[in-house]
N, C-alpha and C positions, 0 to 999 in steps of 0.2 A: 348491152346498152343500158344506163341507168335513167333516171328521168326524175330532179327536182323542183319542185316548184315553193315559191313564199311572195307573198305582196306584202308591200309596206306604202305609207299614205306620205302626200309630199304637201307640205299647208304654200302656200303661193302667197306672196303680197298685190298682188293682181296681174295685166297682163305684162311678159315678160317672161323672160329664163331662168330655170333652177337646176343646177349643176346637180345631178342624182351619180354621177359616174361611182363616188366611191361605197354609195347604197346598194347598186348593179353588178358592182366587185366583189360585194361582201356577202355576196348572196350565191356569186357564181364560188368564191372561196370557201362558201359553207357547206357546198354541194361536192365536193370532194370528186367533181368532176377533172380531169386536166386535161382535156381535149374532146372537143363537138361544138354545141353551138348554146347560145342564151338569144332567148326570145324573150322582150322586152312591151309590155302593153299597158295603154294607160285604158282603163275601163271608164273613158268621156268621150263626149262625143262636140269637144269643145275646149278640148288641149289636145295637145301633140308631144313627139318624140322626136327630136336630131341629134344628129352626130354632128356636133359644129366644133370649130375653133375653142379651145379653150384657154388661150393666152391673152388676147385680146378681147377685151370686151366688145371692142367697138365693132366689131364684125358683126355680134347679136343684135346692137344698136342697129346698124346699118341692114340688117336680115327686117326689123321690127319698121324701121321707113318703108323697105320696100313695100312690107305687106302690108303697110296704112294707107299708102297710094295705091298698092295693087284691090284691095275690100275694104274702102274704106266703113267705118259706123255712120250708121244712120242711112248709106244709101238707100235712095228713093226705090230701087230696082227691087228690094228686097220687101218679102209679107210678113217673113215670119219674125215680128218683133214681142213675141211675150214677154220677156223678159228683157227688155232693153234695146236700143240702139244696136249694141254690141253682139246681140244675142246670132241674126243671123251671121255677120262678119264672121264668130269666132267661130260658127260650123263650116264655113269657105275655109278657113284659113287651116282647121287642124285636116281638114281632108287634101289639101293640097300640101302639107308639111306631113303626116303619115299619124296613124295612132300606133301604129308598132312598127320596132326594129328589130331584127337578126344579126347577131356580132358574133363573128370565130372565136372558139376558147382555143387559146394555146398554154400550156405549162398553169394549167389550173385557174388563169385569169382572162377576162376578154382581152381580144390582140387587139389591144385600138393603136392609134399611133400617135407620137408623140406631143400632137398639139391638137388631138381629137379627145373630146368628151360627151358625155352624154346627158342630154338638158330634156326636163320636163318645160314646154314651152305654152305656157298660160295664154290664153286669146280671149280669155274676160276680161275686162276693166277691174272688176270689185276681186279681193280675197278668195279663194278657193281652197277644199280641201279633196285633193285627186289620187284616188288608189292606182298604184302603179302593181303587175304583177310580172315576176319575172320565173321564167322557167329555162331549165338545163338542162340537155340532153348530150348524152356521149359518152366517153370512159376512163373510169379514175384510174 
């Protein structure tokens, strides 16, 4: 069993989705892994990680409604507002969408499927800059 690891940082234009698939590829292809697993983690506590659709945009769009009606900003219900409106919403929103994923490696690359990708998913309003870390375990 070998075991790789690297992080790379992903700059956000605020909240919303960043397609990292081919950073997550390139990391699992560095690793001269060809079969086991990649563990994927963003070190916040205020983004996430999905495996979504990635042909159509609208499907992110339509993920980003729901969860503005599901937490909205600014609710009353919420204390912890140091940093903004937003600040409680986007710790609901990234624990309920995940801070890490696990993806099958096949023939040295994750087996995702053909209209899956993998998005760094912003839940602050303003700019962010979020370390992503990805580790490979399994056999070249």
């Amino acid at each position: 069993m070998q075991t790789s690891q690297q992080q790379f940082e992903v700059a956000t234009r605020g909240r919303g989705t960043t397609n990292i698939t081919a950073q997550v590829q390139a990391v699992v292809r560095d690793s001269e892994i060809r079969t086991g697993l990649c563990h994927v983690f963003v070190r916040h506590t205020s983004a996430s990680l999905i495996v979504c659709e990635n042909a159509d945009p609208t499907v992110r769009r339509d993920l980003e409604v729901f969860l503005a009606r599901l937490v909205p900003d600014g609710d009353p219900l919420f204390r912890h507002t140091a940093e903004g409106a937003d600040d409680m919403p986007a710790h609901v929103r990234a624990i309920l969408t995940n801070m890490d994923l696990t993806l099958p490696v096949a023939n040295g690359c994750c087996a995702l499927g053909t209209w899956q990708g993998v998005f760094l998913y912003e839940h602050r309003t303003d700019p962010q800059r979020r370390q992503i870390v990805v580790t490979v375990q399994g056999k070249t």
